[in-house]
C-alpha positions in Angstrom: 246.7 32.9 58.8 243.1 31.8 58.9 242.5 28.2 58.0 239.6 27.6 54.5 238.5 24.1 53.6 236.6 24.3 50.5 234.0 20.6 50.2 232.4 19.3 47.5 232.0 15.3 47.9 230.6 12.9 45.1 230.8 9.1 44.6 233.9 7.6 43.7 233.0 4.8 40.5 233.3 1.8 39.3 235.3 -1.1 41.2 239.1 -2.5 40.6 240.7 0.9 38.7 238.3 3.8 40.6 237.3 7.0 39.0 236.3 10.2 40.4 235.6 14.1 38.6 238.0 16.8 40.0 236.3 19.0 42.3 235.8 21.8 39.2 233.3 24.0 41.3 235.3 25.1 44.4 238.4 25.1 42.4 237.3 28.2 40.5 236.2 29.7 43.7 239.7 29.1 45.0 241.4 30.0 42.0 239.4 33.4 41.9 239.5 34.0 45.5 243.4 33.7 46.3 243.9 35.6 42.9 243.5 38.6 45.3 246.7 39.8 47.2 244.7 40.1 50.4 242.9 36.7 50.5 246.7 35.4 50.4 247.8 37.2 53.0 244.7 36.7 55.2 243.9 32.8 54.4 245.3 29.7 54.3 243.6 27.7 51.8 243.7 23.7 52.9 243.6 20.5 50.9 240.4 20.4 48.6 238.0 17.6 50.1 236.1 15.7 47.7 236.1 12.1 48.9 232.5 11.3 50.4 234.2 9.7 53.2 232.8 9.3 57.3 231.7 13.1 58.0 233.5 12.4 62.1 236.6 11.5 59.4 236.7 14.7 58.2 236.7 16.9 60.5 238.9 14.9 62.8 241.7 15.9 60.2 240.9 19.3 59.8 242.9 22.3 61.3 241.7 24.7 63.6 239.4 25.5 60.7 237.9 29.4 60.6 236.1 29.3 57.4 234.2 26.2 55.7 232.8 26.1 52.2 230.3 23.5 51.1 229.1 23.1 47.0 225.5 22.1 47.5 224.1 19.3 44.9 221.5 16.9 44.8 223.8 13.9 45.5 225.7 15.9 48.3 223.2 18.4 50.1 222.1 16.2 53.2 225.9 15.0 53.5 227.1 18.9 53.9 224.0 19.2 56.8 225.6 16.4 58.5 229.7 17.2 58.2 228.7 21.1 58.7 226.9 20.3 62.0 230.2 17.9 62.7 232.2 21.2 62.1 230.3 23.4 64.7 230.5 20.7 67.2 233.7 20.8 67.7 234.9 24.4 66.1 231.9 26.5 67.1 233.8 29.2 66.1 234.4 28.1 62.4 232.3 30.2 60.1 230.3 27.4 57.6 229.4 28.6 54.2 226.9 26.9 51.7 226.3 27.8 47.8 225.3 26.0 44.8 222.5 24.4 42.9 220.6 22.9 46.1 220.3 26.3 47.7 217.2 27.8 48.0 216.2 31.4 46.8 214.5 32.3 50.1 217.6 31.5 52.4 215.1 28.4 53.7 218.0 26.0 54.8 219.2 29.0 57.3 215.5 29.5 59.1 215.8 25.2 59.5 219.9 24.8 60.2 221.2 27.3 63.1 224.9 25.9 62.2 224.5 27.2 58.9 226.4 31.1 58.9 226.1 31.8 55.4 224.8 31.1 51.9 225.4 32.4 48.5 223.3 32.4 46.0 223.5 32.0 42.2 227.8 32.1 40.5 230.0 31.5 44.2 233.0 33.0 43.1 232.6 36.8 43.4 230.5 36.3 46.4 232.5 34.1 48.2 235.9 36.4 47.6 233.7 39.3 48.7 233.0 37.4 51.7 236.4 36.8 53.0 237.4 40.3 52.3 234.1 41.7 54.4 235.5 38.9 57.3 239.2 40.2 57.1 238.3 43.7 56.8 235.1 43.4 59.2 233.5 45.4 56.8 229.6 45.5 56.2 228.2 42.0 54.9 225.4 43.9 53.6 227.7 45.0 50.8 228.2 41.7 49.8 225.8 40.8 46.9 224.5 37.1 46.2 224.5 36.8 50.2 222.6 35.5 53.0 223.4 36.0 56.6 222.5 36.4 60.6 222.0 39.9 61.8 220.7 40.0 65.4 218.6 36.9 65.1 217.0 38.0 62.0 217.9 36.6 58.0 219.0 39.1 55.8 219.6 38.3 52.0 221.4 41.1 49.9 220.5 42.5 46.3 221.6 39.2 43.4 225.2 39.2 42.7 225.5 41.1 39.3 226.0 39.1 36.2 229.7 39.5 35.8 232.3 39.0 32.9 234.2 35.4 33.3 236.7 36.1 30.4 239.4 37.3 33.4 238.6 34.3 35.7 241.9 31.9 36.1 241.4 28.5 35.6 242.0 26.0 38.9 243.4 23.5 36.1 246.0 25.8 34.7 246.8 27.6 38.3 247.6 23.9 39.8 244.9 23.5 42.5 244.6 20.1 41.4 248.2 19.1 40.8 248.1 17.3 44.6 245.1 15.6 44.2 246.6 14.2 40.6 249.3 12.4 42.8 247.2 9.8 43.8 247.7 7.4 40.4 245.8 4.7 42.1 242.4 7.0 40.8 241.4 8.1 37.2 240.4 11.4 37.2 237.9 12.9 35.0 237.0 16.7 34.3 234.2 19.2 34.8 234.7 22.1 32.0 233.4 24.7 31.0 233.7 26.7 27.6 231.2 29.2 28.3 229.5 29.8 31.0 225.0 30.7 30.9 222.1 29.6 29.0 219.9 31.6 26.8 217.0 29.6 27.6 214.2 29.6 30.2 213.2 26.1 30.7 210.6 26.1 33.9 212.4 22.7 34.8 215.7 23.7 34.9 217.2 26.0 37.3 220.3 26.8 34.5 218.2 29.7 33.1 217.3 31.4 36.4 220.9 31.6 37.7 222.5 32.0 34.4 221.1 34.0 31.6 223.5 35.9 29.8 226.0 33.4 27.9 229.7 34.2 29.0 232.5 33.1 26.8 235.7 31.6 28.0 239.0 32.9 26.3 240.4 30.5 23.6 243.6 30.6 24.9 242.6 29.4 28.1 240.7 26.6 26.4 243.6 25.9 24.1 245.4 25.3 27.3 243.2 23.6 29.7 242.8 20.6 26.2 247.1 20.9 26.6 246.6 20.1 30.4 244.4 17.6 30.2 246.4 15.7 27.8 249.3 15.7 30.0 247.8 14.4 33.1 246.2 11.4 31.0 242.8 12.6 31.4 240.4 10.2 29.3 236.6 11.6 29.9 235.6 15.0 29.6 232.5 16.1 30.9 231.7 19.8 29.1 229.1 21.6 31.3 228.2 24.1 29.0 224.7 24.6 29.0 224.5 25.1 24.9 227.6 23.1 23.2 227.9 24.5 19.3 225.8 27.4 20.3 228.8 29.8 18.7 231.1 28.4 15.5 234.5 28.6 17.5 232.9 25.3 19.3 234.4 23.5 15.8 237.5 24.9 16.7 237.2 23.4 20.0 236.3 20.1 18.5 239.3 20.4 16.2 241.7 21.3 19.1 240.5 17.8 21.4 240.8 15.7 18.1 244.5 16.9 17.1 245.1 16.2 20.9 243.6 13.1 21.1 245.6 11.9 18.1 248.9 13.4 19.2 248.6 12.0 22.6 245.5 9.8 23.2 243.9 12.2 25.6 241.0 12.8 25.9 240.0 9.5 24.9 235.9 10.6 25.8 233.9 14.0 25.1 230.3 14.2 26.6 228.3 17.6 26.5 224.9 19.0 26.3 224.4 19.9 22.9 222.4 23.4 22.0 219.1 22.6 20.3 218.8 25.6 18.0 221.6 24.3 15.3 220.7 20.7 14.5 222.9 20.3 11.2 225.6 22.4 13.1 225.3 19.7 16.0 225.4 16.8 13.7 228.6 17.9 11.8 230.4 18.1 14.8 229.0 14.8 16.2 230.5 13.6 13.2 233.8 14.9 14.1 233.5 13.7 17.0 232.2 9.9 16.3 235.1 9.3 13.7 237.6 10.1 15.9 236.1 7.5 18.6 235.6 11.0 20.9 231.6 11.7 21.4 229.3 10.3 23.1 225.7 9.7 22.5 224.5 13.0 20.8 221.1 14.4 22.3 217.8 15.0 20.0 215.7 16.1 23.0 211.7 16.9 23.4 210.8 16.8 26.9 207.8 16.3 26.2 205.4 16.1 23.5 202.2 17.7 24.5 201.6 20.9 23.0 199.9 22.3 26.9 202.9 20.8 28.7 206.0 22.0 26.3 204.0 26.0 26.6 203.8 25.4 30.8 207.2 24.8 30.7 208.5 27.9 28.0 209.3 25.3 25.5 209.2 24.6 21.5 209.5 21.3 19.8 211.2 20.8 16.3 208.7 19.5 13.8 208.4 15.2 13.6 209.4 15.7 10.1 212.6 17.2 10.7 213.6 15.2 13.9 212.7 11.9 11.1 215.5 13.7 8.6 218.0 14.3 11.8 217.4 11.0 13.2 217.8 9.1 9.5 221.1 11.6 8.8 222.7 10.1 12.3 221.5 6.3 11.5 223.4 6.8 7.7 226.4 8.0 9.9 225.8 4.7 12.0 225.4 7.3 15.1 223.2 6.5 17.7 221.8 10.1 18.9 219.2 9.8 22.2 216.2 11.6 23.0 214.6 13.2 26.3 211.5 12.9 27.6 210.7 13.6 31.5 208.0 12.5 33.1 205.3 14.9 35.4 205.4 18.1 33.6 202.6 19.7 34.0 200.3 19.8 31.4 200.7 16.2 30.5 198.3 13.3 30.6 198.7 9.7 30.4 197.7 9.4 27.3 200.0 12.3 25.6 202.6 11.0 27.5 203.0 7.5 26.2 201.4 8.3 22.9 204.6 10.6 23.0 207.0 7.8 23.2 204.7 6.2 20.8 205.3 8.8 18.2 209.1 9.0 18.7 209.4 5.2 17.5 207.1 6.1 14.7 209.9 8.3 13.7 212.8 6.0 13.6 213.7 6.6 17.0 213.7 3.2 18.8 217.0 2.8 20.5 217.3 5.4 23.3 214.2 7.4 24.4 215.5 7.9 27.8 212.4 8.7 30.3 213.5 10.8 33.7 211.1 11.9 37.0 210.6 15.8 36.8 213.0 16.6 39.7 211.4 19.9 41.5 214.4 22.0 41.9 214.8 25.0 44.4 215.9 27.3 41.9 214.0 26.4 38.8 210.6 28.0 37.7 208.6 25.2 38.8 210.2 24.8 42.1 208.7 28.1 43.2 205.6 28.4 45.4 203.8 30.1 43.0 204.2 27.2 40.2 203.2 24.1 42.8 199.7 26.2 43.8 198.9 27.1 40.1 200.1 23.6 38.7 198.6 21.7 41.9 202.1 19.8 41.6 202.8 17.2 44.5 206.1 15.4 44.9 207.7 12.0 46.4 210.6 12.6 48.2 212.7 9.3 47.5 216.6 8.5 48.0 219.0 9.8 45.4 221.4 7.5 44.0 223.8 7.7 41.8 223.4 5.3 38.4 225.4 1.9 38.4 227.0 3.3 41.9 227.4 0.9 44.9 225.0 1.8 47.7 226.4 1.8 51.4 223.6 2.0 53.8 225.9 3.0 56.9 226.3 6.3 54.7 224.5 9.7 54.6 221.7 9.9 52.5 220.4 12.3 49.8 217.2 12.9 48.9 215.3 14.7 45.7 211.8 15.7 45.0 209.9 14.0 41.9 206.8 15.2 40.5 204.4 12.4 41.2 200.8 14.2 40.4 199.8 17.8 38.6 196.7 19.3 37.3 196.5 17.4 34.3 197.8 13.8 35.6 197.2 12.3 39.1 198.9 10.1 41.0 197.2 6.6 39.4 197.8 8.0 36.2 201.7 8.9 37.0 201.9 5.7 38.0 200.7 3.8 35.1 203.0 6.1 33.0 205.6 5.5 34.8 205.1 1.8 34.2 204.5 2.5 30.8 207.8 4.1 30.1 209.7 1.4 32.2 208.3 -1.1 29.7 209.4 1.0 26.4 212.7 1.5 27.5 213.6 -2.4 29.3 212.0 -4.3 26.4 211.7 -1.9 23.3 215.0 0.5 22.8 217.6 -2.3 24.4 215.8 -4.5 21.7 214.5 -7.3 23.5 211.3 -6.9 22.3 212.0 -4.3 19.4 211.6 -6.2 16.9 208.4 -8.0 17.2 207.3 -4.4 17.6 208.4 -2.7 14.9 207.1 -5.7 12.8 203.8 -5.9 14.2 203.8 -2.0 13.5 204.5 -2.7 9.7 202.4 -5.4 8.8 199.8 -5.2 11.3 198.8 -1.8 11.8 199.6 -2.5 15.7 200.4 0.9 16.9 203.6 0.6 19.6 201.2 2.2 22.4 198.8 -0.6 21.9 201.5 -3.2 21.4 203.4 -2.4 24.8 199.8 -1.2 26.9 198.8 -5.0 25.4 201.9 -6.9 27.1 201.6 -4.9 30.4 197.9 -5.9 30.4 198.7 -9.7 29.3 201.6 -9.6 31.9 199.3 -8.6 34.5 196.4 -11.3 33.9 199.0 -13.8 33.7 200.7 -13.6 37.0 202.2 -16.9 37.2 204.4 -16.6 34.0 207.9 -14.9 34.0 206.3 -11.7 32.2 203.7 -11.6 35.2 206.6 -12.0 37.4 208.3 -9.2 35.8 204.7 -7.3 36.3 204.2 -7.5 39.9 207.5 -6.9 40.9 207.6 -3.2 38.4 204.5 -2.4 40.3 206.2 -2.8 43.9 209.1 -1.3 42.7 207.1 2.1 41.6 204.8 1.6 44.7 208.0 1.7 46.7 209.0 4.8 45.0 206.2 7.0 45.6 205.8 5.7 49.2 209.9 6.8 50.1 211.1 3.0 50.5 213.3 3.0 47.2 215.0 4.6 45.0 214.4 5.6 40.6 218.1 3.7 40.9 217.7 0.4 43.0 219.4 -2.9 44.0 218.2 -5.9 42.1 218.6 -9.7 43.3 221.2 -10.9 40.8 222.5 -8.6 39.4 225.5 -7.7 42.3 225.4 -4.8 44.7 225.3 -2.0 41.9 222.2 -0.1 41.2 220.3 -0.1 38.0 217.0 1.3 36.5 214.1 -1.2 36.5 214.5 -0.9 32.9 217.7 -2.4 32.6 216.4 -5.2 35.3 213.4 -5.8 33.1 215.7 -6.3 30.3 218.4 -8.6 31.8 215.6 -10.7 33.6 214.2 -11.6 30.0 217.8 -11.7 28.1 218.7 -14.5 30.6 216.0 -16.4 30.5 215.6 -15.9 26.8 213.9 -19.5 25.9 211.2 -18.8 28.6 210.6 -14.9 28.3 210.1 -15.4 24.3 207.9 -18.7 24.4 205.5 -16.7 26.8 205.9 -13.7 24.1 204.9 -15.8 21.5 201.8 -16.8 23.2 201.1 -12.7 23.6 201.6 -11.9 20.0 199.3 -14.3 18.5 196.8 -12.0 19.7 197.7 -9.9 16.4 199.0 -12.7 14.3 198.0 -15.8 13.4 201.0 -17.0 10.6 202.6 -20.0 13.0 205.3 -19.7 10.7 206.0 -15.8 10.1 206.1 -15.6 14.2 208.2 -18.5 15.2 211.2 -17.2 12.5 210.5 -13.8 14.4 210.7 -15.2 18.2 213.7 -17.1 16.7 215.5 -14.0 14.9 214.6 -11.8 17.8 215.6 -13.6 20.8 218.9 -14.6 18.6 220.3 -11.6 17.9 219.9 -10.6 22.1 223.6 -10.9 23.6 224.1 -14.1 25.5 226.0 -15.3 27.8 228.6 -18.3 27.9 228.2 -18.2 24.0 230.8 -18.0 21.0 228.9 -18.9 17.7 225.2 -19.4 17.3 223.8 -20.0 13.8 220.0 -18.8 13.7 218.1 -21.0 10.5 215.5 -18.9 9.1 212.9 -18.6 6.3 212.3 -15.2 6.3 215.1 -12.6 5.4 214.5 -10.6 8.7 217.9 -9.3 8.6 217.4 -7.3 5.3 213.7 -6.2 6.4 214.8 -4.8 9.5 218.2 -3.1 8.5 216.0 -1.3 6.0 213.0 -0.4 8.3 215.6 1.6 10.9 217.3 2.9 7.9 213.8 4.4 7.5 213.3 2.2 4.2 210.6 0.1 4.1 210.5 -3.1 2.0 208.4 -6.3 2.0 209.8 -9.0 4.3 211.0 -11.7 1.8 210.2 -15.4 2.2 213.7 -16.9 1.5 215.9 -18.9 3.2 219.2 -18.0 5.1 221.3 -18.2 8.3 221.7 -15.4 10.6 225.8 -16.0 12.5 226.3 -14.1 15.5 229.4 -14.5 17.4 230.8 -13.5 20.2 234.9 -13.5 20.8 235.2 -13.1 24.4 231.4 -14.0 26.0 231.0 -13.1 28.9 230.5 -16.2 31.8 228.5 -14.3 34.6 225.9 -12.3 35.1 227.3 -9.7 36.8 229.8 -9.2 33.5 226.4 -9.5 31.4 224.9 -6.3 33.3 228.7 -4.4 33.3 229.6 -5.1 29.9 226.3 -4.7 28.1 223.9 -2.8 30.0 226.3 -0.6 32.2 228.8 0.3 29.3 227.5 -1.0 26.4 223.8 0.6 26.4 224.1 3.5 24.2 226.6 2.0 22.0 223.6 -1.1 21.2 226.3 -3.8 22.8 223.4 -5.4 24.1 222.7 -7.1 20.4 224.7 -8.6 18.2 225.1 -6.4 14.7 226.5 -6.2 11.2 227.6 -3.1 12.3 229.8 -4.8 15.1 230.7 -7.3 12.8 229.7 -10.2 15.4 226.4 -10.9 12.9 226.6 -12.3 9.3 223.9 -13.4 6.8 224.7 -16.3 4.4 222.1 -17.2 2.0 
C-alpha cells in the first residue's frame, strides 16, 4: 500500500476556546478518489493535515510517504513551497502534487520549483483520481486532463479537465473523513459547504468564473443530510461557498431545513454566504428568514465599483441608486444591517470616481458598512493574465498576507498576495490618496465615530461627505501636533509601508494586543478612547461649516455619547436638540427638521468592558457588523426621556 497525505493548512482562531474550518477541499478529493475500488486497493490514505504547524514537524511524522497533495491558497501557497521542499529532502522519491486557487494557468510554479512533480488545474477531484490510477497503472499521464507534468526535462500541460456533473460526488462529511479530526473537543470546528458548485458570471477580478462556469447542483438529499450532520457534531458557523446563494428557489428550502435544525437542536447557530446579485427581493426574504431566527450574517448589496469605465473593464453591471436606496431602506425597516463592496484599483477608476463612489453610497442611506478591499491580482482571474496587466498598464505591491483579527508569529512561513497599486486611469499617488481616503470613511464614518456630524452637516449644510471627510484629512494633516494629525501621519506610514513590502492591509497596532486589525478599525479605537480629546479637536474642524456654538456642541456631545465606552455603566447625555429623533429618521431615509427641545439621551452598558484589548474584541472584532460599537434604541442600552 502506497502511503497519500492530502495538506491544506489555515490559521487556527481566536484565543482560550480555538476554532478552525474542516479541511472541505481535499476531503472531497479523498472522498471521490477512494470511492474507486482501485485507489483502495492501491493507497493508503493518511491523517488529513490541516494544522499550520513547523513544516520540519510535519514531515518528521509522516510515513514513508509516496504521494503528497497540497490545496494551494493565498494564505497557504508559500507554506506548501516550504513543507513540499521538506518532503523531497528527505523522501526524494515521494511524488508532490499541487492544485487549487493559487495555481497558475501556465504551469509557472513548475518552471521556478524543481520539487514540484505535478499540478492540477481548475476542480482537483477528477484529476487527482485520474492521477493515482495513471501512477498505479503506469499508464500515460498525457491522458490525464487538468494536468501538468515533467517529461524528459520539458513541461507538458494536458487539454482542461471537462466540466463534469457533481450530483454523484460523495460528501467527505457524510462518508466520515472528518469523524477523527472531530475527536479533538478541545477545537470548534466550523464548515466549508457547498450547495452548488460554479458561477454564471465573468467578473475580470475573480478567478470563480474562469474555473467554474457552468452552475452544478448538489442533490437535496445530500444537503438534507450534511444540515443532519452538522447538527450532530455541534457545528455552530457555516460558511456556504456557493458562488450565487438564492440563485435557484430550492435555496428557501435550504434556509427552511437550517432553521428547523437550528430550532430542534441549536446547530448551526451561524450561516454566512455570498449572496447572488440577480434576485434582490429573493435575497432579502430569505435574509429575513435568516435574521429572525438569529442565523445570517451581514447580507451583501455589492458594487465594486462605481465608475461606469471601470464596472465595463471588469464585465460588470450596477443596479440603479434608486433601487439599491429601496433595498437598503427595506433591510433598515427589518432593522438588518446589509454591507456593500467596493475594491480599490480596478482599472478604469480614478481618484475622484472612486471616493465620490463611497460618497454616493452614503448619499443613499448606506453609512454603516461600505467595506473597501485592494484588488488582489489573482493567477487565474481575467485580470491576472498577461494580456490584461500590458493593456491595463496595472502594477502591483507584493505585501504580507494576513489573516483578519489573527495573531501573527514571525518565526512562521509567510504568504504573500499581489495588490493593484497603479493602472491606466489611477497612478500610484493617486492610489494612495484613495486608499487613505477610504481608510478614513470606514474608521470614522460607517463605525459612527464621526457619522454623525457627517450626515448632519450633509443635511443642513449642503456639505457633501467627499468634501467633509477630504476636509478632515486635509485639517489633520496641517495640524500635526493634535491627536487627529497624529492619526494622519501615522495612516500615511502605514500605506507607505504597504506599498514598499514592510507591512501588511492587516497590521499590529501599539495597544491594541498582538492581534491584527485594519487601520480602519485602529483609527476608530484611537479616537473612541480618547473621546474628550478626538471630539474637542473635531469641533474645532467643523466650525469651518458651522458657526451655531450651540447646535455643534449638543452634536459633539450626542455624538461622542452614543460611541461605546469603556469602564462605563450609565451615562446621561443633557441635550437641547432632539438629535435622537432627527437621526433615527434620517437613516430610516425620512428626513425631518432637527427640533430645538429639550431631553436626555441614557445609554447604558450592563457588563462594560474594563480593557482595551476587550474594547477592540468585543466591539470592533465581533461586534462591527452588528453596530456594537454604539450604543442604540435598537439594543435597548439607549433611551430618550423628555
Amino acid at each position: 500500500m502506497k502511503n497519500v497525505y492530502f495538506v491544506q493548512t489555515n490559521s487556527v482562531f481566536g484565543s482560550g476556546v480555538k476554532s478552525a474550518y474542516l479541511p472541505y477541499s481535499i476531503g472531497t478529493i479523498a472522498a471521490y478518489a477512494w470511492a474507486d475500488e482501485r485507489i483502495r486497493s492501491e493507497y493508503c490514505l493518511k491523517k488529513f493535515i490541516f494544522m499550520r504547524e513547523d513544516p520540519q514537524k510535519i514531515v518528521d511524522g509522516m510515513e514513508n510517504p509516496y504521494l503528497v497533495g497540497l490545496s494551494c491558497y493565498v494564505w497557504s501557497m508559500e507554506f506548501n513551497k516550504v513543507l513540499a521542499q521538506k518532503i523531497k529532502e528527505k523522501y526524494p522519491e515521494c511524488f508532490i502534487l499541487m492544485g487549487g486557487h493559487s495555481i497558475s494557468p501556465d504551469a509557472a510554479e513548475m518552471e521556478k520549483y524543481p520539487y514540484i512533480d505535478f499540478l492540477t488545474h481548475g476542480e482537483g477531484e477528477v484529476p487527482t483520481k485520474e492521477l493515482l490510477l495513471a501512477l498505479c497503472e503506469d499508464s500515460p499521464l498525457e491522458n490525464v486532463n487538468g494536468l501538468s507534468f515533467r517529461k524528459n526535462g520539458e513541461v507538458i500541460t494536458t487539454s482542461p479537465a471537462p466540466v463534469c456533473d457533481i450530483s454523484d460526488f460523495p460528501s467527505p462529511y457524510l462518508e466520515g473523513y472528518f469523524d477523527e479530526i472531530l475527536e479533538d473537543t478541545s477545537i470548534k470546528y466550523s464548515v466549508i459547504w457547498e450547495t452548488n458548485r460554479g458561477c454564471p458570471n465573468r467578473c475580470a477580478y475573480c478567478d470563480w468564473g474562469v474555473l467554474k462556469s457552468k452552475v452544478r447542483m448538489f442533490p437535496m438529499e445530500r444537503l438534507k443530510a450534511e444540515i443532519e450532520w452538522m447538527a450532530k457534531n455541534k457545528i455552530e458557523y457555516i460558511y456556504c461557498s456557493d458562488a450565487n446563494f438564492a440563485l435557484f428557489d430550492r435555496d428557501e428550502e435550504i434556509t427552511d431545513l437550517m432553521i428547523e435544525s437550528k430550532r430542534k437542536t441549536g446547530y448551526p447557530e451561524k450561516f454566512k454566504t455570498n449572496f447572488t446579485k440577480n434576485r434582490d427581493e429573493f435575497v432579502f426574504k430569505l435574509s429575513c428568514k435568516m435574521f429572525d431566527e438569529g442565523l445570517g450574517k451581514s447580507p451583501t448589496l455589492s458594487f465594486q465599483t462605481m465608475s461606469p469605465e471601470a464596472l465595463k473593464n471588469i464585465g460588470r453591471t450596477n443596479m440603479s441608486l434608486e433601487h439599491f436606496k429601496n433595498l437598503m431602506q427595506m433591510y433598515t425597516n427589518r432593522g438588518i444591517m446589509a454591507y456593500s463592496e467596493l475594491i480599490l484599483g480596478l482599472p478604469g477608476e480614478t481618484y475622484e470616481s472612486f471616493s465620490q463612489g463611497i460618497a454616493t453610497l452614503f448619499e443613499c442611506g448606506q453609512h454603516k458598512s461600505v467595506i473597501v478591499y485592494p484588488c488582489e491580482l489573482l493567477p487565474n482571474s481575467q485580470l491576472g493574465s498577461r494580456e490584461s496587466v500590458e493593456k491595463y498598464k496595472i502594477e502591483v505591491c507584493r505585501t504580507e498576507f494576513r489573516q483578519h483579527h489573527s495573531a501573527v508569529d514571525n518565526n512562521a512561513v509567510r504568504e504573500y498576495s499581489d495588490n493593484i497599486i497603479s493602472t491606466y486611469s489611477m497612478n500610484l499617488e493617486d492610489w494612495k490618496k484613495s486608499y487613505i481616503f477610504a481608510l478614513y470613511a470606514q474608521g470614522l464614518h460607517t463605525m459612527c465615530l464621526t457619522m454623525m456630524i457627517a450626515v448632519y452637516l450633509y443635511n443642513e449644510k449642503g456639505v457633501g461627505y467627499k468634501d467633509f471627510y477630504e476636509g478632515l484629512i486635509e485639517w489633520s494633516k496641517n495640524n500635526p501636533d493634535t491627536l487627529c494629525g497624529e492619526l494622519y501621519s501615522e495612516c500615511v506610514k502605514f500605506v507607505d509601508d504597504v506599498i514598499d513590502g514592510e507591512d501588511s492591509f492587516k497590521s499590529v497596532f501599539d495597544g491594541f494586543g498582538k492581534t491584527t486589525w485594519g487601520f480602519d478599525e485602529y483609527l476608530f479605537m484611537k479616537g473612541a478612547v480618547n473621546p474628550e480629546k478626538f471630539y474637542s479637536e473635531i469641533r474645532e474642524y467643523i466650525k469651518l461649516y458651522s458657526s451655531d456654538s450651540e447646535i455643534t456642541d449638543n452634536l459633539i456631545r450626542y455624538q461622542s455619547g452614543i460611541i461605546k465606552k469603556m469602564n462605563m455603566t450609565k451615562l446621561d447625555i443633557e441635550l437641547e436638540y432632539d438629535f435622537e429623533s432627527y437621526f433615527d429618521a434620517i437613516l430610516n431615509n425620512n428626513y425631518i427638521p432637527l427640533e430645538k427641545r429639550r431631553n436626555t439621551v441614557t445609554v447604558t452598558e450592563e457588563k462594560p468592558v474594563a480593557t482595551i484589548d476587550e474594547y477592540a474584541r468585543e466591539y470592533v472584532w465581533y461586534g462591527r457588523r452588528d453596530d456594537a460599537p454604539v450604543y442604540s434604541a435598537k439594543r435597548n442600552n439607549l433611551k430618550v426621556t423628555y
